[in-house]
N, C-alpha and C positions, 0 to 999 in steps of 0.2 A: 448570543451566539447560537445559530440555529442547526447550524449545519457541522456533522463529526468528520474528521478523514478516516479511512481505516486501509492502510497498507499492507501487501502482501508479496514479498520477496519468493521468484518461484524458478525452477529450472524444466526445462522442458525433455528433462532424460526419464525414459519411465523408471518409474516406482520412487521416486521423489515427488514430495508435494508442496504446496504453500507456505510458507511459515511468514506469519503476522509480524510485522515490526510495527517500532513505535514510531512514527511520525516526532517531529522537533515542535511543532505543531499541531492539535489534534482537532481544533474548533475553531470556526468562523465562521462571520456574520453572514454569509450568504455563500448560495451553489458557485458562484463565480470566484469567488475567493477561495474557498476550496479547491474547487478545479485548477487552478492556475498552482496551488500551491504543491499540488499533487504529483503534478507534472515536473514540477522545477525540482519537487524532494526525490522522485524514480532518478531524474535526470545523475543529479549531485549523486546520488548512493551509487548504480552502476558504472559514473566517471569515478568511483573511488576504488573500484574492484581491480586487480590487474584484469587485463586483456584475455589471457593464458586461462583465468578462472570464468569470467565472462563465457566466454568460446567452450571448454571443456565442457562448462556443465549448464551452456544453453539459458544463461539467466536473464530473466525479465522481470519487471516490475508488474503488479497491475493495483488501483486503487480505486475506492467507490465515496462518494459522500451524501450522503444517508443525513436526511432532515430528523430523521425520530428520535426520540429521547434516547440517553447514554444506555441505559440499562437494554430496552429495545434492540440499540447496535451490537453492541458486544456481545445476548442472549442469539442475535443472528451471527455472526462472525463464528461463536462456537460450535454452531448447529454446523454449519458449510464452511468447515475449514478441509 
C-alpha cells in the first residue's frame, strides 16, 4: 500500500478551521484508488450531515493522497492543520 488518504472536514465561516477525520479507509495501493475513494467518503460524510447544518456552517470536505511514508504524512498534516 503506497498511497495514505488524509481527510479534512471544514466550514467555510471565518475563524473556523479544518478538523482531520479518520477515513474508514486510510491506505491503498495506488493514487487511483485513493482518489476515487476520497471522493465517495467526502460524498457519504456530507449526505449524512442534515441540510440545515451543511448550509449554516458552509461545510465541505477537502482530501489529499500523499505517496510518503505514514510518519512523513501525519509529521505534514500537523504542521498545516
Amino acid at each position: 500500500m503506497n498511497f495514505i488518504l488524509a481527510v479534512f472536514l471544514c466550514s467555510s465561516i471565518q475563524g473556523n478551521s479544518c478538523k482531520q477525520i479518520q477515513p474508514d479507509i486510510k491506505e491503498f495501493k495506488d493514487h487511483y484508488d485513493c482518489a476515487i475513494h476520497g471522493y465517495q467518503f467526502a460524498q457519504e460524510t456530507i449526505s449524512g450531515f442534515d441540510r440545515k447544518f451543511v448550509n449554516d456552517y458552509k461545510v465541505y470536505m477537502k482530501f489529499m493522497c500523499n505517496k510518503k511514508q505514514k510518519d512523513q504524512v501525519w509529521n505534514y498534516l500537523k504542521t498545516h492543520q
